[in-house]
N, C-alpha and C positions, 0 to 999 in steps of 0.2 A: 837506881841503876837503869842502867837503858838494855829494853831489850834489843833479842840476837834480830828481829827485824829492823829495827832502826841501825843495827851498827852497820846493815847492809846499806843504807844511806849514805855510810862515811865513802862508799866507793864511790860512788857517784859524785862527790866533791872533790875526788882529786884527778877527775879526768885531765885536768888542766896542765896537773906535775909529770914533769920529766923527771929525770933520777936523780932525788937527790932527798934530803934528808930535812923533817920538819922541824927545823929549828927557827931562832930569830934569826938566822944569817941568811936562809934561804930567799931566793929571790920572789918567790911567792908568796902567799900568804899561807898560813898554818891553818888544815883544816884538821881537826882532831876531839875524838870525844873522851880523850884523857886528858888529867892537868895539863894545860897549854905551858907549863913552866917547868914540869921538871917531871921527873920518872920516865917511863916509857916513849918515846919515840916512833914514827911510823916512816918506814920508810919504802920506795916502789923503787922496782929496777925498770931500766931504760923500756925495754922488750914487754913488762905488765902497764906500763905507762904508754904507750905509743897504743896498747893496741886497746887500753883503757879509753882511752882518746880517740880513737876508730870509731870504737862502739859508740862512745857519746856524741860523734859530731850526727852519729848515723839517726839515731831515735830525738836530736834534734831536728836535721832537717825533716823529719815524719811531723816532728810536734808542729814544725814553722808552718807545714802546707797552711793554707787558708781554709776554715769552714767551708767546706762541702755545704752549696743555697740547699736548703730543703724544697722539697717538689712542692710545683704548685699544684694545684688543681687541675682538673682536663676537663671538666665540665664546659659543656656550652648550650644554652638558655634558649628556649626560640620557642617563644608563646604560641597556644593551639589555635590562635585567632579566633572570631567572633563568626555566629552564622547570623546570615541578612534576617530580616523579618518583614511583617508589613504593618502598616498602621493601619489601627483599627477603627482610631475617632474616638476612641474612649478615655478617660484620664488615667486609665491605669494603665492604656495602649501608649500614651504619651510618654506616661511613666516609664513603660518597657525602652522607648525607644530613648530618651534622655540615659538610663542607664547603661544600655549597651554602647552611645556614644562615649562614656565615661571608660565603659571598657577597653575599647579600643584607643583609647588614648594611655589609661595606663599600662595596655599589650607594647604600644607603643617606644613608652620610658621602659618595659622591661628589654625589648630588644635595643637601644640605645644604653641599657647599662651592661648588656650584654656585649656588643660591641666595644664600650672601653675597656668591660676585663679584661677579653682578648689583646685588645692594645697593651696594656700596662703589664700583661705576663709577658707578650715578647718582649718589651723595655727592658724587665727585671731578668730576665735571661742575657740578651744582649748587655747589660751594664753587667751584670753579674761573672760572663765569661770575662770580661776585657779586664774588671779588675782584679779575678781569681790570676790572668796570665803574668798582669805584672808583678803581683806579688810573689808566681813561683818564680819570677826573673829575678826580682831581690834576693829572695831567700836562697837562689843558687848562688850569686853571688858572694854571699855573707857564708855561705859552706864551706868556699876555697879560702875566705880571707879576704879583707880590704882595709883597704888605708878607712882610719874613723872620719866620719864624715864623707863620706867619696860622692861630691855633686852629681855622678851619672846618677848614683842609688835615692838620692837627695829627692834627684827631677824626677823619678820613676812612683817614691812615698806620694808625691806631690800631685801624681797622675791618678794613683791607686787609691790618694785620697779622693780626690776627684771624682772616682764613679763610683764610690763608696758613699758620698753625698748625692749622686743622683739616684742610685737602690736606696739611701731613704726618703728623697723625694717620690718615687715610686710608691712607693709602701703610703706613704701621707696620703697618695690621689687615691691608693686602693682603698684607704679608709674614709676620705670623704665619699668614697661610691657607695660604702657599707654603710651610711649615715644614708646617704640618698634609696638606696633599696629599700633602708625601713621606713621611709618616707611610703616609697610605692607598696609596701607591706601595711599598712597603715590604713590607705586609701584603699584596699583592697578587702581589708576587712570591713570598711564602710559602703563597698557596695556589695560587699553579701550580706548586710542586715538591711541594705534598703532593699534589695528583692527577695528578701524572703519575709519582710513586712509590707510589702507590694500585693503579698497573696494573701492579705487578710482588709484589705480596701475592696466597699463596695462597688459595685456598678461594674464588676470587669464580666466577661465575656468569655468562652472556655478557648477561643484562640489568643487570649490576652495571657491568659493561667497557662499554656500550651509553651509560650512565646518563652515566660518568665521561667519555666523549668528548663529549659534550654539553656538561657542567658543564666539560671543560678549554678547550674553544672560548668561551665565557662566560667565562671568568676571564682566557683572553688578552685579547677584545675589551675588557674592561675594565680591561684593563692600558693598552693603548695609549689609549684614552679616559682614563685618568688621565696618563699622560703629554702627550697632547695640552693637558692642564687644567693641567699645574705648568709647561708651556713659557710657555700665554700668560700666564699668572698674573706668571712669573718676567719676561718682556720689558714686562708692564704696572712692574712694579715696579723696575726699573731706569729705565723712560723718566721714569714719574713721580719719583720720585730724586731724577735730574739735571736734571728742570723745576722742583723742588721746590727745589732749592739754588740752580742760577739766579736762580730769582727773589729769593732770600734776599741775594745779593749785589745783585740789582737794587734791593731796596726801601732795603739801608741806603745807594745813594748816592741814593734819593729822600729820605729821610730830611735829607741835607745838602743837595737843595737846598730842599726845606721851608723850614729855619732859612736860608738865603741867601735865597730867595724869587724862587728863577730855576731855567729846566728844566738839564738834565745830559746824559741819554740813559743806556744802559743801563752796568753795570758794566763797567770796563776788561776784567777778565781775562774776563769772558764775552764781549767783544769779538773778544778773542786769540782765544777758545778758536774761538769759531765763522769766525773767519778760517782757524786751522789743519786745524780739523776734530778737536783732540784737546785733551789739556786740560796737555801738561807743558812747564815753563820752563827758562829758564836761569839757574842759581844767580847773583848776584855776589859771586861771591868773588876773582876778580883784582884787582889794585891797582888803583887812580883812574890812570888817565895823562890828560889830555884838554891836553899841547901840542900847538900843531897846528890842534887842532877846532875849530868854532865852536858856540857852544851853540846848541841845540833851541830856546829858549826864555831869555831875561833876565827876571828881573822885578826892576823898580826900587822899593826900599822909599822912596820919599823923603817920604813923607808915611804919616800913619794909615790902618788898615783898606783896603790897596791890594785893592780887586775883582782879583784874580787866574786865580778860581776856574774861571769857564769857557773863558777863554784857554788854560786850563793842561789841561781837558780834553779842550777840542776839536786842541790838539798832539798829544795824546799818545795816544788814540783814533787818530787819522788815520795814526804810528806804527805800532799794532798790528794796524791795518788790513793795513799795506803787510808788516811785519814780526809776526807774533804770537811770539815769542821773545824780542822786544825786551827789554834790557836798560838801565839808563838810571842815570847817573854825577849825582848833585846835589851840587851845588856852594854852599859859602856862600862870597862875597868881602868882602873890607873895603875903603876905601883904605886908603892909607898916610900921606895927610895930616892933620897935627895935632897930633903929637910922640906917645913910647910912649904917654903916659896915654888919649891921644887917639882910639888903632890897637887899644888892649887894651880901651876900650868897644865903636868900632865891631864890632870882632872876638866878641865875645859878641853883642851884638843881631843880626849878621848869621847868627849859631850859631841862635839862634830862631829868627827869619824861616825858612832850612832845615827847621827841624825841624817848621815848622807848615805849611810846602808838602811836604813828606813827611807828616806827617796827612793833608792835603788828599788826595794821593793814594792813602793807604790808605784812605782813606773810597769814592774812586774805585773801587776794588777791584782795583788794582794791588797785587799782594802784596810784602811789603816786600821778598823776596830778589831782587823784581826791581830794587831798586835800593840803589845805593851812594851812602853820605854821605860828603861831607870839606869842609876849608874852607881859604881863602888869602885873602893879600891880593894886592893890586893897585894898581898905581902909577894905571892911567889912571883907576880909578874913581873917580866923585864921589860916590857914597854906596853905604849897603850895598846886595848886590844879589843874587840867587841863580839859578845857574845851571844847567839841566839840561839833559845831555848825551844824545846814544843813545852809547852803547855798541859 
């Protein structure tokens, strides 16, 4: 039996319906967690149905906005520079003075890598507004309705792609700079063990020993000042990452509703993930059992081009909501009416239908391991029809 939280699911699946009654005559598809074939019926008046429909275009377009970039950093690096010295004529004074020249070269590369992060954060801000704008311009679009396909919304995905590939060219240069700073992290820790193995070589002088406590306090500060620089670098470049991938799953299900011409909201599994707070699933690999269960979700093929699609999103969202692990059983049925030649047609077109509500949801960005396919027949049904389970 399904519980009373899941039947609160069923609402959310027929935001779609107008008034009318879910049978196979209906011009939509049958969303219902009773026998799809017979007994009880669900049916909504015109007035629970419109404003059913309010509500969901409403916490769609909240789900469509685009990831909010996570903050970058505000740090900015500006090494303590080197104090002059003088030469002493000694080889440990030489010493002194070769290493401070060392220092001051890689003070050098720290303010040059200081200088591109600055660069690359306004970049990542600059790309990041221009393609947050055009995607709230899609997504208002797709709220009032548009013809499927509408070339303005086409050129716009196409723009928003666009600076969605230069935020992760960004994010690429911020991570060769974080490869580059442990370079100068590197070299940093190599001249603080050659000065402080400087003060254990004979023949130095106590302004050579004087010189070298100077120049070894300077090459720590500058240590920890490059450390400070590869932390933020390294936390900018993880957040932007995984805002960068987000949104990559968000644009290809704007992408399908583009060509539908209706909004969606954001990627399923970025759904999960931000429900869970982590990003790992559950395989399905156990067999199909669903006697017993009632499905999530019927959809009735009994006519061409069944609108499916946001019925089937806003289920199964609402799901990952409650559950982000979810696992989910899709079912194709056939009847059994009509004799073998009859049951062995149904039984393939009902195998499509499946496998094109399984696209449907890997377009959603439900990954396919979270769901299991099979098919059967069925005495009560009157036509093909597919069914998905939770798990």
């Amino acid at each position: 039996m399904v519980s009373i939280g899941f039947r609160s699911l069923l609402v959310g699946a027929l935001v779609m319906l107008s008034a009318c009654s879910f049978t196979e005559d209906s011009l939509w598809p049958s969303f219902t967690a009773d026998d799809p074939a017979g007994g009880e019926t669900l049916t909504a008046s015109a007035a629970d149905a419109a404003e059913a429909a309010a509500t969901t275009a409403e916490q769609a377009a909240a789900n469509a906005a685009a990831t909010p970039q996570p903050p970058l950093g505000t740090g900015t690096f500006v090494p303590p520079g080197v104090t002059d010295g003088q030469e002493t004529g000694t080889f440990v004074g030489k010493k002194v003075v070769e290493l401070r020249q060392e220092l001051q070269r890689l003070q050098g590369q720290i303010s040059g890598h200081n200088g591109q992060l600055q660069q690359l954060r306004g970049k990542l801000v600059a790309n990041s507004q221009r393609y947050h704008g055009t995607i709230a311009a899609v997504n208002a679009r797709l709220q009032v309705g548009t013809t499927p396909g509408n070339p303005i919304l086409v050129q716009q995905f196409t723009s928003a792609q666009a600076d969605l590939d230069r935020l992760s060219q960004d994010v690429a240069s911020m991570n060769t700079l974080s490869g580059n700073i442990g370079n100068s992290s590197t070299m940093s820790a190599f001249l603080a063990e050659s000065a402080k193995a400087a003060f254990s070589v004979s023949g130095a002088i106590d302004a050579d020993h004087r010189q070298l406590a100077i120049l070894e306090d300077e090459v720590n500060r500058t240590d920890v000042l490059i450390d400070r620089l590869l932390k933020e670098v390294s936390n900018d470049v993880r957040r932007q990452t995984n805002y960068v991938s987000t949104e990559r799953a968000n644009l290809n299900l704007l992408s399908t509703g583009i060509r539908s011409g209706e909004i969606y909201g954001g990627s399923l599994i970025n759904i999960a993930m931000a429900s869970s707070g982590a990003g790992g699933g559950v395989a399905a690999g156990a067999p199909i059992n669903t006697a017993g269960k009632r499905p999530l979700i019927v959809i009735r093929f009994d006519r061409a081009d069944v609108p499916y699609q946001q019925a089937l999103y806003n289920a199964v969202s609402k799901v990952l909501e409650q559950r982000p692990n979810a696992v989910f059983d899709l079912v194709a049925v056939a009847p059994t009416s009509g004799g073998q030649a009859r049951v062995s047609l149904n039984s393939n077109k009902a195998r499509r239908h499946s496998e094109n509500v399984l696209r449907s949801l890997i377009e959603m960005g439900l990954p396919p391991a979270r769901i299991a396919v099979s098919a059967r027949t069925m005495a009560q049904a009157r036509t093909n029809e597919v069914h998905l389970y939770l798990r």
